[in-house]
Structure formats: C-alpha cells, structure tokens
C-alpha positions in Angstrom: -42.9 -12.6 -6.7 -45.8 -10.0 -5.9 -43.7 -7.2 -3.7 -40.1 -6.9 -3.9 -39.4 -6.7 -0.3 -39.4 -10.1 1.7 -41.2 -10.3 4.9 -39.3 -13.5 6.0 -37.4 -11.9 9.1 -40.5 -10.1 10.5 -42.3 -10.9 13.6 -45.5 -13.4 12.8 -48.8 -12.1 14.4 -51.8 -14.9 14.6 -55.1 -13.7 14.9 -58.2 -15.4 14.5 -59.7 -15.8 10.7 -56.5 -13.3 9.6 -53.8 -15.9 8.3 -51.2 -16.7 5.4 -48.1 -15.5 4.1 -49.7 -13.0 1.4 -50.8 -11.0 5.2 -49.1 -8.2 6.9 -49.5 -5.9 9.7 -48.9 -2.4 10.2 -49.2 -0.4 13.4 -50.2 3.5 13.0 -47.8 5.9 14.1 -49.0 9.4 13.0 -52.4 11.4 12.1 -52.3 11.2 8.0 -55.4 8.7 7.8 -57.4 11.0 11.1 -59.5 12.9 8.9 -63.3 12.1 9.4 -65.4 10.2 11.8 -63.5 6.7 10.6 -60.1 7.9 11.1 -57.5 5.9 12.0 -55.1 6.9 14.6 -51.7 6.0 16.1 -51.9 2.6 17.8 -54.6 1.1 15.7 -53.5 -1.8 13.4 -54.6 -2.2 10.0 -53.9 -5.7 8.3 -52.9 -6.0 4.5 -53.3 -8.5 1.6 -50.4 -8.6 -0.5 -51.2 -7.2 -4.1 -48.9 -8.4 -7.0 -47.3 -4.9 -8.1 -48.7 -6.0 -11.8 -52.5 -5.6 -10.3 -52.4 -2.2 -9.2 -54.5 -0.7 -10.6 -57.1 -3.2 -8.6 -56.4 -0.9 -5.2 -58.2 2.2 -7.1 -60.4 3.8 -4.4 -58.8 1.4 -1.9 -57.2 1.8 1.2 -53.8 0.4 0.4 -49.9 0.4 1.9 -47.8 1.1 -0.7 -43.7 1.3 -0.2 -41.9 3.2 -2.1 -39.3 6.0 -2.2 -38.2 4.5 0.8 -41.6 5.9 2.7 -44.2 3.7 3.5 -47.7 5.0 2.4 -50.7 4.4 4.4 -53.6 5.7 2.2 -56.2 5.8 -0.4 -55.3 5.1 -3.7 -56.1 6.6 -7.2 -55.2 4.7 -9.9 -53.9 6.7 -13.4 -52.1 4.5 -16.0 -48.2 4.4 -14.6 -49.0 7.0 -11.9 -50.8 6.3 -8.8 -52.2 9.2 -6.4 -52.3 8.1 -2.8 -54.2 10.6 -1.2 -54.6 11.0 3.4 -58.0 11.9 5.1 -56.1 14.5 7.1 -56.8 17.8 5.6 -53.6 19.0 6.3 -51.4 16.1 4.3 -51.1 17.0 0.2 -51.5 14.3 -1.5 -48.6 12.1 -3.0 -47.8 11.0 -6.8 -45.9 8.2 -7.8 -44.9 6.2 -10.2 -45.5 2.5 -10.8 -42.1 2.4 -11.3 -40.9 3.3 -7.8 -43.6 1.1 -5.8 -41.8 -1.6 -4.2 -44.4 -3.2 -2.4 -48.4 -3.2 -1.8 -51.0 -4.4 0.2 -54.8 -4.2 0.2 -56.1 -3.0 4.0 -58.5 -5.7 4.8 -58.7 -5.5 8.5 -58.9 -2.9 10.9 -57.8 -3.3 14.9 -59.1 0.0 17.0 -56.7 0.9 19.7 -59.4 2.7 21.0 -63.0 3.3 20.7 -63.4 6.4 18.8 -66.8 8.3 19.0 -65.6 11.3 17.2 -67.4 14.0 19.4 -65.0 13.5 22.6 -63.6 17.5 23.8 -59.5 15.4 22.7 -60.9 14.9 19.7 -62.5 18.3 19.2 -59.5 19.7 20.4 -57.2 17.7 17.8 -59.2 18.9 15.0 -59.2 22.3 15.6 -54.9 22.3 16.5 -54.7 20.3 13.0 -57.2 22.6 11.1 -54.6 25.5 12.4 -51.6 24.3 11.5 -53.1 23.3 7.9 -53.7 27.1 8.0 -50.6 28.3 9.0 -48.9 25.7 6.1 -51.1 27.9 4.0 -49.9 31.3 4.6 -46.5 33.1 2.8 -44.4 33.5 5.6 
C-alpha cells in the first residue's frame, strides 16, 4: 500500500492526459502557497501522484501534499533522515516539522489548474501583499 488513507469513496475527476488510481486532486482553500509571482491561490487545483511513504525522501525540493497530524500539507518539502520540513511560499506561514512517522499519506504535485489568470502586478494583488506583509508583522511583535 503506498498511503494509508484509501481514496475509494472520493469523487473521480477525468481530465485529459491526468489518469489512474495512483492520482488525486486537491482544490486550494487558503493563501499558504501565495508567496511569489507563481503562487497558488484558493480555487486553483493542483493534481498529485501518489508517493509510497517508503520513497520520501524522493519529494526533497518538491511541491508535495503530505497528510499528517490530521492536517493536510500543501507545500514544499525538505527532506532530513526521519524528519521532513514542509516549508509555504507565504512569508507569513513558519514552516512545519514532522516526522516520517506521523505522515499518513503523500503525493507528488504534478499538475497545476489556474482558477484564474494571475499576472502578479494587479492593484488586488498588490493590495493582498501588502495586508499579508502586515499581519506577518504584527505576528512578529510581543504584544
């Protein structure tokens, strides 16, 4: 078994050249992976190959979906003997440590879908970034 979740009561998605059981897709809900002009933001989907939990360390400097500790991780992996570092392009998101241990599933992110067209220099965009770079701020100070 390569993840030790089971995928066989989710919804089946066909897309064109994207196909077989070792597939799944995810649907962005927040701002973690915004950082930098190839962010990803909510709405986009992202589609994963399944990685058998003995081959981890093949994600290192991979965008990967990793479940564990009952969270599910959308992020780029570092790999480090039975730890893995799964860090966000958002400046404001620390990043996470686990151990090999606690992952319970993972997927290599192989396909991207763009909800929308991003240009990165839009006045929403501008705005975004400079509300996110001040909350990352605020995290910051002892209050």
């Amino acid at each position: 078994i390569a993840n030790n979740i089971s995928n066989e009561e989710l919804p089946t998605v066909k897309l064109p050249h994207v196909s077989g059981k070792d597939k799944m897709a995810f649907v962005i809900d927040d701002l973690t992976m915004s950082g930098g002009s190839n962010g990803f933001f909510p709405k986009d989907t992202i589609i994963g190959v399944t990685v058998p939990l003995t081959e981890l360390a093949t994600l290192a400097g991979e965008l990967s979906v990793i479940v564990a500790n009952n969270q599910i991780y959308f992020r780029k992996l570092t790999y480090n003997n039975n730890t893995v570092m799964l860090t966000a392009n958002h400046p404001g998101v620390e990043p996470v440590l686990i151990s090999t241990g606690d992952i319970k599933a993972a997927w290599r992110v192989i396909h991207v879908f763009r909800y929308t067209m991003h240009s990165g220099d839009s006045a929403l965009e501008q705005r975004l970034q400079q509300m996110e770079n001040t909350i990352a701020s605020l995290r910051q100070k002892p209050w």
